[in-house]
TIRO-180046 format. One line per field, with one value per residue: residue number from 1; residue in one letter; x, y, z of N, C-alpha, C, O in turn. Coordinates in steps of 0.05 Angstrom, whole numbers, plus 5000, padded with zeros to 4 digits. Layout:
<rs>
seq: [NUM ...]
type: [A ...]
n.px: [X ...]
n.py: [Y ...]
n.pz: [Z ...]
ca.px: [X ...]
ca.py: [Y ...]
ca.pz: [Z ...]
c.px: [X ...]
c.py: [Y ...]
c.pz: [Z ...]
o.px: [X ...]
o.py: [Y ...]
o.pz: [Z ...]
</rs>
This chain:
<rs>
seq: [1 2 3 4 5 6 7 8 9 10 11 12 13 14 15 16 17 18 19 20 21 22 23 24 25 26 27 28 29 30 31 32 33 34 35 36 37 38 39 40 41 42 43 44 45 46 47 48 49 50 51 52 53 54 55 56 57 58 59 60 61 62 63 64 65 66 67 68 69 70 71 72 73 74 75 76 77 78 79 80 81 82 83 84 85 86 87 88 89 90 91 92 93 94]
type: [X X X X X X X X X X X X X X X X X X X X X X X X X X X X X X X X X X X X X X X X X X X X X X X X X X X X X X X X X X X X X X X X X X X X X X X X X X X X X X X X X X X X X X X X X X X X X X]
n.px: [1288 1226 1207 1149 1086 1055 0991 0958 0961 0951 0917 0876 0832 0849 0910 0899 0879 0915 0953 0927 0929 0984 0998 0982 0967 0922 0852 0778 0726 0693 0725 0762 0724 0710 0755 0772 0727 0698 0639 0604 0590 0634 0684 0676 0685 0739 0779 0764 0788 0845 0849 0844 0895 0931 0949 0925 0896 0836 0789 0720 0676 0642 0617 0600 0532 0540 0558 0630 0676 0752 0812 0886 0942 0986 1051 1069 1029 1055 1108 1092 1080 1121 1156 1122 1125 1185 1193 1161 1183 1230 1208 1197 1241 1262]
n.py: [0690 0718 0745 0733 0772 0803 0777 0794 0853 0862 0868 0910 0946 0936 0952 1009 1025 1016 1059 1095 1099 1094 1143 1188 1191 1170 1151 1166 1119 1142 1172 1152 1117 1157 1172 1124 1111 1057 1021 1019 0965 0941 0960 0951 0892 0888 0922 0890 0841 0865 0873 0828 0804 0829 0880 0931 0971 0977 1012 1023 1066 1118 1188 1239 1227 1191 1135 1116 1095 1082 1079 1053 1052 0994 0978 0917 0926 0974 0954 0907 0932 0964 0923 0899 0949 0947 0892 0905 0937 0903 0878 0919 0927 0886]
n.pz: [4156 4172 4230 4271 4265 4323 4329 4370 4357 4306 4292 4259 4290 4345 4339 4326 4374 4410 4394 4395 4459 4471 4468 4502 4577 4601 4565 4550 4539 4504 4470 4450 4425 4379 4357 4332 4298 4308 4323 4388 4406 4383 4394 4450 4458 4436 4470 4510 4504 4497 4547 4584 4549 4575 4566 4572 4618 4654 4673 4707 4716 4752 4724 4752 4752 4710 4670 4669 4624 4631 4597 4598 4575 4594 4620 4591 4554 4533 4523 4483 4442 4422 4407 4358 4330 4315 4295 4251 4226 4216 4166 4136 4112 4089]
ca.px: [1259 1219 1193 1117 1076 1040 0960 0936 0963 0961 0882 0868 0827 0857 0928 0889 0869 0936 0967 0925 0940 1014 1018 0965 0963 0887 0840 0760 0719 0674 0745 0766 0695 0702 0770 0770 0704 0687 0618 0609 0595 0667 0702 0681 0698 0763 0782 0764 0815 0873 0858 0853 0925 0948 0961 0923 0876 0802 0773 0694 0664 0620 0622 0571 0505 0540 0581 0648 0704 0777 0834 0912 0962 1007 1086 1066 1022 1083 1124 1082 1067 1151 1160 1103 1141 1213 1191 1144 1207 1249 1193 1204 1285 1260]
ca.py: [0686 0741 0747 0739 0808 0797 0772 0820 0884 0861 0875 0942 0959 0935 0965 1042 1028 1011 1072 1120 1100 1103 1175 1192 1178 1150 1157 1147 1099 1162 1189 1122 1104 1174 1172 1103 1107 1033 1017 1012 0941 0923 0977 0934 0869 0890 0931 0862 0832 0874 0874 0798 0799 0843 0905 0954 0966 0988 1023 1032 1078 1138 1213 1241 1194 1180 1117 1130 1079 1090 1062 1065 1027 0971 0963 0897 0936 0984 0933 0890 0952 0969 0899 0902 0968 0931 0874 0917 0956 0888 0877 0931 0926 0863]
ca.pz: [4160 4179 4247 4262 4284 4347 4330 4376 4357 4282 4284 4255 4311 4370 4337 4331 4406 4431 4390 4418 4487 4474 4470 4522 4598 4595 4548 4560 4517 4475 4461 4431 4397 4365 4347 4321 4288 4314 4341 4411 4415 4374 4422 4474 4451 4432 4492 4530 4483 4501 4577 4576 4548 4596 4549 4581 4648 4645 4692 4698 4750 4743 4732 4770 4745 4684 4679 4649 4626 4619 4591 4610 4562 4616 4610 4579 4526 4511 4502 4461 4418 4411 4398 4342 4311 4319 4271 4224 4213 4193 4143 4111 4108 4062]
c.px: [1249 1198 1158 1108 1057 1013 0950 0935 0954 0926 0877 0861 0837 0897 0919 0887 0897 0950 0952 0930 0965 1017 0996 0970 0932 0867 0806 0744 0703 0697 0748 0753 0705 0728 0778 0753 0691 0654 0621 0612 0625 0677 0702 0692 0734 0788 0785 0786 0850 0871 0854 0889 0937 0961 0948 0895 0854 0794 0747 0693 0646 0625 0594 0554 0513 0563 0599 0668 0724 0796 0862 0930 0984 1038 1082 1052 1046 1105 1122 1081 1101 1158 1149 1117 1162 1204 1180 1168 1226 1230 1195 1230 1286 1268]
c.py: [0709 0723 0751 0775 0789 0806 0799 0837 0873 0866 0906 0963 0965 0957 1004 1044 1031 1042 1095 1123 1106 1134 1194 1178 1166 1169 1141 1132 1119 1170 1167 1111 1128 1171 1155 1089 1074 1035 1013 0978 0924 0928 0960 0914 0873 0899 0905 0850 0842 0873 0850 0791 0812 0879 0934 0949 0990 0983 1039 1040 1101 1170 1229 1222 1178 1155 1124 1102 1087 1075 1067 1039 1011 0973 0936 0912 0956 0964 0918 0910 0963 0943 0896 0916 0957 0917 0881 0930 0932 0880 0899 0942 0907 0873]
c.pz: [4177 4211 4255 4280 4304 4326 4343 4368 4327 4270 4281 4283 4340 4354 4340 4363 4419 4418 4398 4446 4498 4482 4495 4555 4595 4567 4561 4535 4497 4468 4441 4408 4382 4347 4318 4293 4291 4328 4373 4420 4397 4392 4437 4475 4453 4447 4515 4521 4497 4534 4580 4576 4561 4585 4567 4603 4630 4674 4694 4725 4735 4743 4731 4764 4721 4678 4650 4652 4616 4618 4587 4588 4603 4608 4593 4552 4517 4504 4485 4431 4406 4405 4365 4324 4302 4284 4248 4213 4204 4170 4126 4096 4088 4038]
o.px: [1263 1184 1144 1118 1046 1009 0939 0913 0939 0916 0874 0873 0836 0903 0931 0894 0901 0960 0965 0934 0972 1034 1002 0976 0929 0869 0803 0753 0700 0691 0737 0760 0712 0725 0785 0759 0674 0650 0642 0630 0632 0683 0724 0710 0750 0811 0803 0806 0870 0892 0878 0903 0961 0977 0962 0879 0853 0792 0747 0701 0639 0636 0575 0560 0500 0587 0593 0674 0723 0799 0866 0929 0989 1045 1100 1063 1055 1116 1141 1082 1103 1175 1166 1125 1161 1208 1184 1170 1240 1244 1196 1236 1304 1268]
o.py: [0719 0703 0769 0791 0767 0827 0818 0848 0893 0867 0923 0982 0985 0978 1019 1064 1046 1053 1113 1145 1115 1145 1217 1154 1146 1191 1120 1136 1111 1182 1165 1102 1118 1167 1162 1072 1068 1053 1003 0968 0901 0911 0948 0913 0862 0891 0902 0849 0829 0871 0846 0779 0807 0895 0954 0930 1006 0964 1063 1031 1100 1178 1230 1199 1159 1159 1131 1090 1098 1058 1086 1014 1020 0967 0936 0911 0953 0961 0912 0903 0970 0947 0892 0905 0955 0925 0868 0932 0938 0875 0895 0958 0906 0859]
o.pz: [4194 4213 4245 4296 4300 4313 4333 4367 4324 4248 4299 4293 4354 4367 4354 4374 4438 4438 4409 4457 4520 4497 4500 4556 4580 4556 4573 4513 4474 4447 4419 4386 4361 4323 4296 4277 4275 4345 4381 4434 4401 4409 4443 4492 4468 4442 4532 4536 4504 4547 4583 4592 4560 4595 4573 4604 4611 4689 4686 4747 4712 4763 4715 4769 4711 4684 4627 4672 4594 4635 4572 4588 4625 4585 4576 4530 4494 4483 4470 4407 4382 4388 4347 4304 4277 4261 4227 4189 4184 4151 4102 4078 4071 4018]
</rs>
């Protein structure tokens, strides 16, 4: 019996989010929107999503007048996200 994929990551968007954070120390949210091509108001949603579950921290503050948010994958988000790979890879040993 095949193992389930983790819900969260298994969302297009939130999976692009978490894999750019992997290979990055932070990333800020226009890097993300641009990368991603998501709207701002999904970004957000979905961003809320993963820091909710504990996957990754968000941090809002400002640079100079301009407010800036950034986002840091968690030990809980790399592990969820090597967990995620793990079982995508017995799916395809099927």
């Amino acid at each position: 019996m095949l193992k389930p994929l983790d819900p969260l990551l298994h969302s297009e968007l939130r999976l692009a989010i978490i894999s750019i954070l992997i290979g990055v120390e932070e990333a800020d949210f226009v890097y993300i929107r641009t990368e991603t091509g998501a709207t701002a108001g999904n970004l957000s949603v979905q961003l809320d999503k993963l820091q909710k579950a504990g996957y990754i921290d968000v941090e809002k503050g400002f640079r100079g007048k301009m407010p800036r948010t950034v986002c840091r994958i968690t030990d809980t988000g790399r592990k969820a996200f090597a967990e995620y790979v793990d079982t995508l890879r017995t799916y395809l040993k099927v």
